[in-house]
C-alpha positions as CSV (number, residue, x, y, z in Angstrom):
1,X,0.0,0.0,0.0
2,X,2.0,3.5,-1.3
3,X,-0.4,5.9,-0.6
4,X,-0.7,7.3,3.1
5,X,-4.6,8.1,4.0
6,X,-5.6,9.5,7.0
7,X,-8.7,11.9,6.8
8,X,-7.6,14.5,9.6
9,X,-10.1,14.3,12.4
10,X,-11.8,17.6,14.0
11,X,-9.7,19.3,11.3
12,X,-11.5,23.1,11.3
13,X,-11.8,23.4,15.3
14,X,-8.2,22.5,15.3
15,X,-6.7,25.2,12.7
16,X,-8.9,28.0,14.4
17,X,-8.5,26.9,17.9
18,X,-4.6,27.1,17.1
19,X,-5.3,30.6,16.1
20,X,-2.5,30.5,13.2
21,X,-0.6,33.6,13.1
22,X,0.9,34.3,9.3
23,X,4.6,34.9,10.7
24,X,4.7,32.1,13.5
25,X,6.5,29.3,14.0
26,X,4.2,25.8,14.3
27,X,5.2,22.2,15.0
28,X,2.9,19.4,13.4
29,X,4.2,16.7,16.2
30,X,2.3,14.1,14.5
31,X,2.3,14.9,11.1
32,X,0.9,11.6,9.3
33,X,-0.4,12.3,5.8
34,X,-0.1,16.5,6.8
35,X,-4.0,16.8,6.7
36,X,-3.9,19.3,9.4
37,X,-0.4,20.6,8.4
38,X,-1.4,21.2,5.1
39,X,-4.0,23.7,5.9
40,X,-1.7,25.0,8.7
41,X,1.1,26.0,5.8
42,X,-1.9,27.7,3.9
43,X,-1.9,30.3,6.7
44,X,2.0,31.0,6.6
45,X,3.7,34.0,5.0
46,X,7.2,32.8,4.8
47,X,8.4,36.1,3.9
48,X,7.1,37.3,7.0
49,X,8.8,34.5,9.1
50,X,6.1,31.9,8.9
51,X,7.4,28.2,9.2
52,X,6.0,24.8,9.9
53,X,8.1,22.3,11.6
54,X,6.9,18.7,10.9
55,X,7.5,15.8,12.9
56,X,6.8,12.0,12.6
57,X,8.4,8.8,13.5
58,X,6.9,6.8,11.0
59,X,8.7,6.7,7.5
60,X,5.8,6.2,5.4
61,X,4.5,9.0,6.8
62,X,7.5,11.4,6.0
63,X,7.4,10.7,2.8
64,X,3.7,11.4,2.5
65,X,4.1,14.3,4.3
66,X,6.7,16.2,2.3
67,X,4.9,14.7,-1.1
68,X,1.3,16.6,0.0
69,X,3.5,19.9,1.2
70,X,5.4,20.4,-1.7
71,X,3.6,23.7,-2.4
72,X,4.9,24.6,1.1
73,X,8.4,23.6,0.9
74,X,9.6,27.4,1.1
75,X,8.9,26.7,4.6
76,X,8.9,23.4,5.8
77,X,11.0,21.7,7.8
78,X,10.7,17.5,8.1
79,X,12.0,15.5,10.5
80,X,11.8,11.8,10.9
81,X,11.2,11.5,15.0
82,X,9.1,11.0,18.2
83,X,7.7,14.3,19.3
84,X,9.4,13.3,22.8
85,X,12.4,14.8,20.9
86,X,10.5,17.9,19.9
87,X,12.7,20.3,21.6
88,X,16.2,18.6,20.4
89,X,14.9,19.0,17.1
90,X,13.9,22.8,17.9
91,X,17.3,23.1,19.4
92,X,19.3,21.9,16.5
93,X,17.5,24.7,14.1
94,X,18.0,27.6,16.2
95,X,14.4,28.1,17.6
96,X,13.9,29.2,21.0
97,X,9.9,29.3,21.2
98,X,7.3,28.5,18.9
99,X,3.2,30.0,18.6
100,X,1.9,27.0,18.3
101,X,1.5,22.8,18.5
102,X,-0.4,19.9,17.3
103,X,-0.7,16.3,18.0
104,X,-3.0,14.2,16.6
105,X,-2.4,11.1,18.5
106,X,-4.5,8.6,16.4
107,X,-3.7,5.9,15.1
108,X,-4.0,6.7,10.7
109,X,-5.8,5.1,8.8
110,X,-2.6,4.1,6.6
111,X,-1.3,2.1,9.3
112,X,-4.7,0.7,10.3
113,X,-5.3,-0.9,7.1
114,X,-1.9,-1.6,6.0
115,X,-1.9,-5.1,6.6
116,X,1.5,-6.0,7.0
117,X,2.0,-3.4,9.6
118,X,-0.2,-5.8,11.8
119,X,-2.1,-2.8,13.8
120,X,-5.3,-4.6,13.0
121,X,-7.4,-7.8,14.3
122,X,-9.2,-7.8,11.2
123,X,-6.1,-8.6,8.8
124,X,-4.0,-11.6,9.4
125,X,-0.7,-10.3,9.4
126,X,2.6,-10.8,11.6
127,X,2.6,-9.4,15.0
128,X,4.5,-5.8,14.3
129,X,2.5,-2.5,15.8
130,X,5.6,-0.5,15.3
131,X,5.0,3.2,14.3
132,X,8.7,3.5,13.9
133,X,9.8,0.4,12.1
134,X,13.0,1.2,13.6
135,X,12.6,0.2,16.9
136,X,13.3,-2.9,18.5
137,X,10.2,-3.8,20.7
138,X,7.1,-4.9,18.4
139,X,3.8,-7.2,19.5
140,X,5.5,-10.2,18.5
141,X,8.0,-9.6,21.8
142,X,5.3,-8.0,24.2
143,X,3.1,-11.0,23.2
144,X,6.1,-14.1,23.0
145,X,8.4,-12.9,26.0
146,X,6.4,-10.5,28.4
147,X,5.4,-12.7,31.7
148,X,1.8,-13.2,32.7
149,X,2.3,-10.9,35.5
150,X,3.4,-7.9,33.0
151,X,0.8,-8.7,30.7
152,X,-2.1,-8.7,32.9
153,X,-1.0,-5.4,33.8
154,X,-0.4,-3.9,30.4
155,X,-4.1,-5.2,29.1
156,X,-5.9,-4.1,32.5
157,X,-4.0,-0.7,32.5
158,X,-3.8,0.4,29.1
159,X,-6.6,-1.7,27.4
160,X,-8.8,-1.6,30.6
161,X,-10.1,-5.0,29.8
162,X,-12.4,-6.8,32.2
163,X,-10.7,-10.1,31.5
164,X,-7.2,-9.0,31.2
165,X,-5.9,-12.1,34.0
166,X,-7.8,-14.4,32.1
167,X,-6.8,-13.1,28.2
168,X,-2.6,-13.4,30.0
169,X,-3.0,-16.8,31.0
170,X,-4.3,-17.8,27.6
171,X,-1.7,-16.1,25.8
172,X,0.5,-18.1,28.4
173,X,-0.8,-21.7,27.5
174,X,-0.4,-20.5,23.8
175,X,2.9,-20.3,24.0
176,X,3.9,-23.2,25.7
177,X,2.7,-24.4,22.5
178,X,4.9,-22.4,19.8
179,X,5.4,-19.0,19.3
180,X,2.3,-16.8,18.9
181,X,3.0,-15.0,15.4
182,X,0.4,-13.6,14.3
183,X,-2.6,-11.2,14.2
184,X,-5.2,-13.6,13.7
185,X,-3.5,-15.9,16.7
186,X,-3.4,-13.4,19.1
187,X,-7.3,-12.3,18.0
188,X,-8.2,-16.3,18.5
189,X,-7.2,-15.9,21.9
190,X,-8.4,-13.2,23.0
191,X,-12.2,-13.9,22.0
192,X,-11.5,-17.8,23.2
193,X,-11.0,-16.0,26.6
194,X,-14.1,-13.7,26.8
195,X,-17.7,-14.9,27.9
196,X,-20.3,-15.3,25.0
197,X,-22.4,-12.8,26.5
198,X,-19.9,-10.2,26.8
199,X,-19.0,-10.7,23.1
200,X,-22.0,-9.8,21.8
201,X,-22.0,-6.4,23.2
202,X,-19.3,-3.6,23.1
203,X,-17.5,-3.8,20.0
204,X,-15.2,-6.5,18.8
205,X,-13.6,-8.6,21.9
206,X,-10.0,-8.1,20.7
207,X,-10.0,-4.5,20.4
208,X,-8.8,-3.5,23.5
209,X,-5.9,-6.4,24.0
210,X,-4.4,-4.7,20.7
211,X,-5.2,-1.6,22.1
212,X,-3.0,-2.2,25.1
213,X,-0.1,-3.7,23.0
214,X,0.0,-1.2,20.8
215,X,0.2,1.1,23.3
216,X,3.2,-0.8,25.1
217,X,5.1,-1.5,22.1
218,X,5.0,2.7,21.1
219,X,5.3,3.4,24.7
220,X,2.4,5.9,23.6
221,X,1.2,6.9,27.5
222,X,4.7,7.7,28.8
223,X,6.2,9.5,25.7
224,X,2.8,11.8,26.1
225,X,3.2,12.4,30.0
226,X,7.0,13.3,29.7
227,X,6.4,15.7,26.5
228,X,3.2,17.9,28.0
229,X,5.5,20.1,30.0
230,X,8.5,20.6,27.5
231,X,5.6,21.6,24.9
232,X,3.9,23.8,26.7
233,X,7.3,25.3,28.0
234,X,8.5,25.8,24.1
235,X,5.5,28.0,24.0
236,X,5.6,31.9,23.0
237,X,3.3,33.9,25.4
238,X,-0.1,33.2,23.7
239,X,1.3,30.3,21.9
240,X,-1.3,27.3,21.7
241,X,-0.9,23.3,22.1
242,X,-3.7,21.5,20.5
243,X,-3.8,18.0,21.5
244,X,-6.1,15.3,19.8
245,X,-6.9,12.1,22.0
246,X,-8.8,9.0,20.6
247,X,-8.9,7.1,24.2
248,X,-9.7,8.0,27.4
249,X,-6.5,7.0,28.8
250,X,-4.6,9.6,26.5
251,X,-7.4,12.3,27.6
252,X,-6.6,12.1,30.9
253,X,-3.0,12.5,30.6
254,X,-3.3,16.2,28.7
255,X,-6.9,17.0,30.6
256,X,-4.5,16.8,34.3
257,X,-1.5,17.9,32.7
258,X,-3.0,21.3,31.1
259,X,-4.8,21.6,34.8
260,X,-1.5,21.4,36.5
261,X,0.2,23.9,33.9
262,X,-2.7,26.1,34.3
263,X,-2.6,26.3,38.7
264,X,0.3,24.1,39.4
265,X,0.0,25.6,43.6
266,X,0.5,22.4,45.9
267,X,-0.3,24.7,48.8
268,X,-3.1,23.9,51.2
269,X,-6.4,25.1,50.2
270,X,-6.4,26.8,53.7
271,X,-3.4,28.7,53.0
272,X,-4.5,32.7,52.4
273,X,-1.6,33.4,50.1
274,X,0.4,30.8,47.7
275,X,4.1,30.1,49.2
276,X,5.0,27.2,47.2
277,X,6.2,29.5,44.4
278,X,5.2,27.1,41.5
279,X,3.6,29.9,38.6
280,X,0.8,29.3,35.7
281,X,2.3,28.8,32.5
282,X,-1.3,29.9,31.0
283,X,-4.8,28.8,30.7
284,X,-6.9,25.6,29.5
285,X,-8.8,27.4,26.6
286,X,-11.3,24.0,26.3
287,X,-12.8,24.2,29.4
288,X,-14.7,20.9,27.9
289,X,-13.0,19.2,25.0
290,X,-14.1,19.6,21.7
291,X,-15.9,17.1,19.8
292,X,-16.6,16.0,16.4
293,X,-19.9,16.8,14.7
294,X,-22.8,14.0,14.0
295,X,-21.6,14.7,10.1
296,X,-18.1,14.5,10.5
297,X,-18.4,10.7,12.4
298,X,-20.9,10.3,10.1
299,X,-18.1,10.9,7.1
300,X,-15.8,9.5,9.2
301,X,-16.4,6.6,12.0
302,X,-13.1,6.6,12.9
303,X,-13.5,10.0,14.5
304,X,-16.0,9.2,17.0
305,X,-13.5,8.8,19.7
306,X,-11.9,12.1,19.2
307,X,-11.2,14.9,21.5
308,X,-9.8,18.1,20.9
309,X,-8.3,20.3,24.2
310,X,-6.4,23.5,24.1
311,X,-3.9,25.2,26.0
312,X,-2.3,28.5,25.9
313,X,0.9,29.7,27.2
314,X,0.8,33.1,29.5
């Protein structure tokens, strides 16, 4: 499959809600096919200073990227990396602060119904889940070597599925047998695992075990909660991060982190003046997030899960 396809979800709440200034400095930290970038670039004067910094650690999506900005490349920067590395890669160009950042932290539809890439329990396909091909750690290792214990934890935690002990011990007995390999294995045991009358309710029964492996072999949870501070910090006064969940898990994570950027005090609430000395680094401009429309998951199922918060730097 050559061609990268990923409709970009909530896609005019998130340009206006960034507030694109035509001589600022933007970083697309999730770049994909450069839906949202695209229309970003459209905004920038680079004559006036206006640049867009793309990031993305999946090669497929690199080459998408730049392919669909071509128009843009006057100012467009590319980079093949995790948007942990965000401020390395500002570093390395000279920038100080930026006016504004997106992440769209879904999964695209590319990788989704590339079948080899093995995101999906509706393709039989080798156990990968890698976003950046690069790395080591894929589903085939979480799945083959990761002890019951581990994995228990990993489906309960980052899947949040009911059966999670008994979906481990499964995957245990499996392997006693031979390596589990693929897609369609892992999917067999998973549903094996799971109740009748559970399975005809709430989606497909394996969604949530490769939910919770793709999320461990990306380290998706942890790259998030160690990047929300350095983002908002690369910030320019008034500068906006817009960040796009698709679980609830990732929601959290930027709904408590923009809180604690926004009144990070640890004081008592019966102290009459702050003394901790910790400062707001600016305000939660979703005070709910933002949704997408009944015609937009209507066009596009995929987006029903998706939520939109803002946060701008003081």
């Amino acid at each position: 499959m050559d061609d990268f396809r990923h409709i970009p979800v909530l896609l005019n709440e998130t340009i206006e809600l960034l507030n694109i200034k035509e001589d600022g400095i933007y970083i697309d930290g999730t770049i994909g096919g450069g839906g949202h970038s695209f229309e970003i670039a459209k905004l920038l004067r680079p004559e006036k200073g206006g640049r867009l910094i793309g990031l993305d650690q999946d090669d497929a999506a690199i080459r998408a990227a730049k392919n669909k900005l071509t128009p843009f490349s006057c100012l467009l920067t590319v980079e093949r990396s995790n948007f942990v590395n965000m401020k390395a890669v500002t570093d390395s160009l000279g920038i100080k602060k930026v006016n504004g950042i997106l992440l769209d932290l879904g999964v695209s539809s590319y990788q989704l119904d590339s079948r080899e890439r093995g995101f999906s329990y509706m393709d039989d396909a080798p156990l990968d889940m890698r976003m950046d091909r690069r790395e080591s750690l894929s589903a085939y290792e979480v799945v083959n070597e990761y002890p019951e214990k581990e994995l228990t934890r990993i489906l309960r935690e980052y899947g949040e599925e009911r059966y999670a002990g008994r979906i481990a011990c499964n995957i245990i007995k499996a392997r006693e047998k031979g390596s589990i390999k693929s897609t369609f294995e892992l999917r067999d045991i998973v549903e094996a695992s799971i109740p009748m009358k559970v399975k005809k309710t709430g989606g497909h029964p394996a969604k949530r075990t490769f939910q919770a492996v793709r999320i461990e072999v990306n380290r998706e949870l942890k790259v998030l909660s160690d990047s929300l501070d350095m983002m908002t910090d690369l910030l320019s006064p008034g500068g906006r991060l817009a960040i796009i969940t698709f679980h609830s898990l990732e929601d959290r994570i930027v709904k408590q982190g923009f809180k604690k950027n926004e009144n990070p005090c640890i004081c008592p609430p019966d102290f009459p003046v702050c003394v901790c000395g910790r400062v707001s680094k600016g305000r939660v401009i979703t005070r709910k997030p933002v949704v997408p429309s009944k015609e937009e998951m209507r066009e596009n199922p995929r987006s029903k899960s998706a939520k939109l918060r803002v946060f701008e730097a003081s």
